[in-house]
C-alpha positions in Angstrom: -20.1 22.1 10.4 -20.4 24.3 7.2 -22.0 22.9 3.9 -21.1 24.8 0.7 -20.9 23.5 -2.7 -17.9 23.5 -5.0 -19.4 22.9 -9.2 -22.5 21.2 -7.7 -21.6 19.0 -5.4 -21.5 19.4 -1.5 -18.4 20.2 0.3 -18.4 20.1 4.0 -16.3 21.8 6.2 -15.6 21.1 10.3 -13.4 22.9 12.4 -12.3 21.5 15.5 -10.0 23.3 18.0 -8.3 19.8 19.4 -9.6 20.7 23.4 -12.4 18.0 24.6 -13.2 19.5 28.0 -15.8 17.1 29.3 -18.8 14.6 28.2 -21.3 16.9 26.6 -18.5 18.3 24.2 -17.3 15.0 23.0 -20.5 13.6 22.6 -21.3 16.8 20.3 -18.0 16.1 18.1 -19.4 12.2 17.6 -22.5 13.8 16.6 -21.1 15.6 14.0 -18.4 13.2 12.2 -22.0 10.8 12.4 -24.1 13.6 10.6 -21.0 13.5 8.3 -21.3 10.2 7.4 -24.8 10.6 6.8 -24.7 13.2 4.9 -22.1 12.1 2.5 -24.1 9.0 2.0 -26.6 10.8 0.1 -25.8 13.0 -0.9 -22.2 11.9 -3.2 -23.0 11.8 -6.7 -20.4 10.1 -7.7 -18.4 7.0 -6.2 -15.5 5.3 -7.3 -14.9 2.0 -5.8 -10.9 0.9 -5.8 -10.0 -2.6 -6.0 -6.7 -4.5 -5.5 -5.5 -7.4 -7.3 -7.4 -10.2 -5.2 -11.0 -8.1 -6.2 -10.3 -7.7 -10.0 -12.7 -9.9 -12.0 -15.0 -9.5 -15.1 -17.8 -10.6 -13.3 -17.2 -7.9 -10.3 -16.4 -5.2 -12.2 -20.1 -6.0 -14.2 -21.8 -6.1 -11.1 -20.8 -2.8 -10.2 -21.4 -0.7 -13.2 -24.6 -2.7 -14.2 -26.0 -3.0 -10.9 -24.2 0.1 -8.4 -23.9 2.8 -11.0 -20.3 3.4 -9.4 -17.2 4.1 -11.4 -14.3 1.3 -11.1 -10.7 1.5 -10.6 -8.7 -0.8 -10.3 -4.8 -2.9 -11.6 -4.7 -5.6 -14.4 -3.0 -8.9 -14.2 0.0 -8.5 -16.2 -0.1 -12.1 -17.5 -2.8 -11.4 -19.7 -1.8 -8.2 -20.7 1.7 -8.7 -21.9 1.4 -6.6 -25.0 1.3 -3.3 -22.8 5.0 -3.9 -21.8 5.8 -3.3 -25.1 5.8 0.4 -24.7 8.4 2.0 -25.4 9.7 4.2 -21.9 9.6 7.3 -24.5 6.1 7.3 -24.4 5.7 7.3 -20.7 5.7 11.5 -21.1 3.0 12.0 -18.5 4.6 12.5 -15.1 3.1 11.7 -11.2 4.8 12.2 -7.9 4.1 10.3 -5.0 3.3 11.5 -1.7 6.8 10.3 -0.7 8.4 12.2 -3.1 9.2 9.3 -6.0 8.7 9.9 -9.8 6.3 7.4 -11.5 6.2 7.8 -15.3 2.7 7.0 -17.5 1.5 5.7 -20.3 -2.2 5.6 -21.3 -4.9 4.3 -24.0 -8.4 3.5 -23.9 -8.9 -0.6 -25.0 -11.5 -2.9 -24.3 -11.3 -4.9 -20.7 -13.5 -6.7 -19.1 -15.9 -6.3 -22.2 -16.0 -2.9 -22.3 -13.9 0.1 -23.1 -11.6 1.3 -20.2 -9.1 3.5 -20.2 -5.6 1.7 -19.2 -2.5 3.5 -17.8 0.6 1.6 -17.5 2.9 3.0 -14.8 6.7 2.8 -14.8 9.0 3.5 -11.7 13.0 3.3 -12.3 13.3 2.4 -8.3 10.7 -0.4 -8.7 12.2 -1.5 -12.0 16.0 -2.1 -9.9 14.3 -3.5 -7.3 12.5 -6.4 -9.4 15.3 -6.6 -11.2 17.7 -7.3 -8.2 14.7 -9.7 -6.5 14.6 -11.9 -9.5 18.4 -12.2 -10.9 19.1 -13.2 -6.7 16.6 -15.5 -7.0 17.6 -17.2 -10.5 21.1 -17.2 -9.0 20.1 -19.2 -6.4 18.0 -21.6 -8.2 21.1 -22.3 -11.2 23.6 -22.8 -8.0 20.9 -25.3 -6.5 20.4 -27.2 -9.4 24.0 -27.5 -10.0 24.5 -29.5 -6.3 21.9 -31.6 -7.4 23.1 -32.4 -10.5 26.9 -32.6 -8.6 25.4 -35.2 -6.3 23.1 -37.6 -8.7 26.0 -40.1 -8.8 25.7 -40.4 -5.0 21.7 -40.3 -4.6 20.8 -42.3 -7.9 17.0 -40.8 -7.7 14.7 -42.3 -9.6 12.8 -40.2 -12.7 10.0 -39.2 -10.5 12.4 -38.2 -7.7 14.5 -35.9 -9.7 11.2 -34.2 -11.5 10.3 -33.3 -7.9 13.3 -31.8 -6.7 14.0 -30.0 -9.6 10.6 -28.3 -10.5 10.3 -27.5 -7.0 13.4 -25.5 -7.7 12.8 -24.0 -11.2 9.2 -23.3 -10.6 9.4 -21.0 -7.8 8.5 -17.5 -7.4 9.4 -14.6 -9.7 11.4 -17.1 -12.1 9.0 -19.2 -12.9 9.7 -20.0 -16.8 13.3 -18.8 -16.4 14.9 -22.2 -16.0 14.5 -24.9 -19.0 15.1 -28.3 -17.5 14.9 -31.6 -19.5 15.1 -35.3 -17.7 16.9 -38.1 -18.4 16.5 -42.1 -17.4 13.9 -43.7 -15.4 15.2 -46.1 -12.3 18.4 -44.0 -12.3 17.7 -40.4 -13.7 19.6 -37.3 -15.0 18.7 -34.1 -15.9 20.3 -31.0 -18.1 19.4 -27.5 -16.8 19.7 -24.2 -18.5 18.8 -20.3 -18.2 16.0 -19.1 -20.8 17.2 -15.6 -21.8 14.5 -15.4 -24.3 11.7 -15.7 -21.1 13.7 -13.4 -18.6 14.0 -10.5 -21.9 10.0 -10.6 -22.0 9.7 -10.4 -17.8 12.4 -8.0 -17.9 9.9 -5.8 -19.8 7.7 -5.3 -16.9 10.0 -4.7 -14.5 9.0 -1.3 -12.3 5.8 -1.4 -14.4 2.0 -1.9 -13.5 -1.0 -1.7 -15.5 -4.5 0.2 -14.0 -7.7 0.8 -15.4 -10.9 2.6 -14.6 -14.5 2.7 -16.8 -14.7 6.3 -15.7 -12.7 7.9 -19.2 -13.3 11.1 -17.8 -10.4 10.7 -15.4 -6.8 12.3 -16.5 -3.8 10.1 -16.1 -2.4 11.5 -13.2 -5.9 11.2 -10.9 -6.2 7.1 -11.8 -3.2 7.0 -10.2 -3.7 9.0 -7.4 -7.2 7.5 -6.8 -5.2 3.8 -7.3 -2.4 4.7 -5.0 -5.1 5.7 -2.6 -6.1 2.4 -1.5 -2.5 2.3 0.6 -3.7 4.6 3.0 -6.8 2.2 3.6 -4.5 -0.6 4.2 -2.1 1.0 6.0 -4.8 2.0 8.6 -5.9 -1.8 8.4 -2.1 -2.0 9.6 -2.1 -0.2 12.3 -4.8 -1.5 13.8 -3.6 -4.9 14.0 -0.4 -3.0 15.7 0.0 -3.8 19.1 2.4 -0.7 19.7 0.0 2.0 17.7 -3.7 0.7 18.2 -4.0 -2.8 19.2 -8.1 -3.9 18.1 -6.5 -7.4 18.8 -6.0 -8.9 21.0 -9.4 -8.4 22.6 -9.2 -8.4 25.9 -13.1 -8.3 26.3 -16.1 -10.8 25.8 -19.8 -9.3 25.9 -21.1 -7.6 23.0 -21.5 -4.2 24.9 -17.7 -4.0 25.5 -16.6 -5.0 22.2 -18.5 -2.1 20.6 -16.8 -0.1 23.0 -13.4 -1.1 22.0 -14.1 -1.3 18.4 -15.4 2.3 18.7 -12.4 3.4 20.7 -10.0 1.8 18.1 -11.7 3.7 15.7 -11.5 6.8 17.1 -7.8 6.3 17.8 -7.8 5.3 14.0 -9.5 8.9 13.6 -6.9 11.1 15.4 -4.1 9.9 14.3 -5.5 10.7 11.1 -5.9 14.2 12.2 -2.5 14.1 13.1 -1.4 13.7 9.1 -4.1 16.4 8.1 -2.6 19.0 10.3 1.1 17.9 9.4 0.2 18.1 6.0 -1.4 21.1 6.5 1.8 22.7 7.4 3.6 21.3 4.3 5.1 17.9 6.8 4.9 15.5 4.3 5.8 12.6 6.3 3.1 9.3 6.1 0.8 8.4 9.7 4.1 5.6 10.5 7.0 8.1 10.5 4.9 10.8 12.4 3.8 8.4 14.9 7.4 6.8 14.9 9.2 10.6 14.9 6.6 11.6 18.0 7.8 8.4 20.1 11.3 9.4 19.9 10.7 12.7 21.6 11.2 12.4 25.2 11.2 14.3 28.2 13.5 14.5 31.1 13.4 15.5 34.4 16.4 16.8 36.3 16.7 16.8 40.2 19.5 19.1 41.0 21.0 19.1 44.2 20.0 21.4 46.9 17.2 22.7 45.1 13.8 21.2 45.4 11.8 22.1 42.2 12.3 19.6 39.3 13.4 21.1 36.3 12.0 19.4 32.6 14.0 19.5 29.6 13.0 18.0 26.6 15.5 16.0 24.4 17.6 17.0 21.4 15.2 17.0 18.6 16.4 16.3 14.8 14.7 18.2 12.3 11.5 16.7 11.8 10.9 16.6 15.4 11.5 20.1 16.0 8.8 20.8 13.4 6.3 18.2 14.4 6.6 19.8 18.2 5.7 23.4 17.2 2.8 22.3 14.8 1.6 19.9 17.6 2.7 22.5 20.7 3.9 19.7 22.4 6.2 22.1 24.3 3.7 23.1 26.5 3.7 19.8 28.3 7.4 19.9 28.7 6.2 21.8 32.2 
């Protein structure tokens, strides 16, 4: 391991040729990801915590710059920051690019959250936009054509007010178009209703469509980094993904009881967690810019076969016709040199 310091702070440096030839090396390698660990731990400076939507609060994000000294970043609810979708897409000039490639547009201004001032950047995404377009008109579609059987059949069922009130809010007050359906009822022991579409509401929501709204209290951030540093948390969950995958990692179900061999399997998860991590870093490293799913995904699709030709006794391997991103993925990984 090699500790050097880039502006100040230290930078750490392993190299690790891939080849675990027996105990004493491996044990040396989980002595020096734990000195890592360590190491990091105090020596960091500076430590941004990233929360998602379920974490955001005024009273968290107090906690942690009162009580942690760590910078925050974190997404707004975008009910009580309506105003913000009233940017015009003009002044979305700043430009970041996902690791998959997409365009996401920005926005940004420093306002006061969670009483105190935080710099806010909107984001807009023309694929997300369609998409939350398409999910909501589908679903206001269906709601309009479900309250017209109802309203068709009230002649037949004669509901009562309280009924009908169920039936029908159950309908109009669903998700994504909540607000989008004005409904008024009629009668008591034998009720009717009137139903219409509020454009007014769906021209507001239509505002935020492909839009969401971040913050951090560290101002010294650019644009483009919040967004990085938000979009960051995906690889966190992702991993929290694959562990619950019974085809990738599998931590559950645990087939194991005493303490001592749940450690073991924790720590073996983890360490599977680990290398297929190592997997991306040297994909990456060799300009693959494919995520830990579609390497994992493109590696199990490579197969090898073996051909027993007659008269001959030595078994001959061949390895299967690879598409493009296989081909690449087996010379970075020299997977050929199993195809023996």
């Amino acid at each position: 391991m090699l500790v050097t310091k880039k502006d100040g702070i230290p930078v750490w440096h392993h190299t690790y040729n891939g080849n675990i030839n027996d105990v004493t090396e491996f044990k040396e390698f989980i002595k020096s990801l734990t000195e890592k660990i360590s190491f990091f731990s105090k020596k960091c400076k500076k430590i941004t915590i990233v929360f998602d939507k379920g974490n955001d609060s005024k009273n968290n994000v107090k906690n942690i710059d009162k009580k942690l000294s760590f910078f925050v970043v974190g997404s707004l609810k975008p009910s009580e920051y309506t105003e913000l979708f009233d940017i015009s897409l003009e002044d979305f000039k700043e430009e970041y690019v996902t690791s998959e490639g997409k365009k996401v547009f920005c926005a940004a201004k420093n306002m006061e959250v969670y009483e105190g001032k935080k710099k806010v950047v909107v984001t807009y995404s023309n694929e997300l936009a369609y998409k939350n377009k398409i999910r909501v008109d589908k679903a206001l579609e269906k709601a309009l054509n479900q309250l017209k059987n109802i309203q068709g059949r009230l002649k037949e069922n004669k509901l009562s007010r309280d009924e009908l009130l169920i039936k029908v809010s159950k309908i109009a007050d669903r998700q994504w178009i909540k607000g989008l359906v004005e409904y008024e009822i009629h009668g008591t022991k034998i009720a009717s209703f009137e139903f219409k579409e509020n454009e007014k509401v769906y021209d507001e929501m239509r505002k935020s469509f492909g839009k969401n709204i971040l913050f951090t209290d560290d101002l010294s951030l650019k644009t483009t980094e919040i967004v990085e540093i938000y979009n960051g948390k995906n690889i966190i969950e992702e991993q929290f993904r694959n562990l619950k995958d019974t085809h990738v990692i599998s931590f559950t179900p645990m087939w194991c009881w005493t303490d001592k061999m749940i450690r073991v399997h924790a720590f073996t998860c983890v360490m599977a967690l680990l290398f297929s991590r190592m997997l991306v870093k040297d994909a990456r490293e060799n300009k693959i810019n494919l995520s830990q799913g579609q390497i994992i995904e493109q590696l199990k699709k490579i197969k090898q076969t073996l051909l027993r030709m007659p008269r001959r006794k030595e078994i001959i391997t061949k390895m299967t016709r690879l598409n493009e991103h296989q081909r690449i993925l087996a010379n970075v990984f020299e997977i050929r040199k199993y195809a023996k």
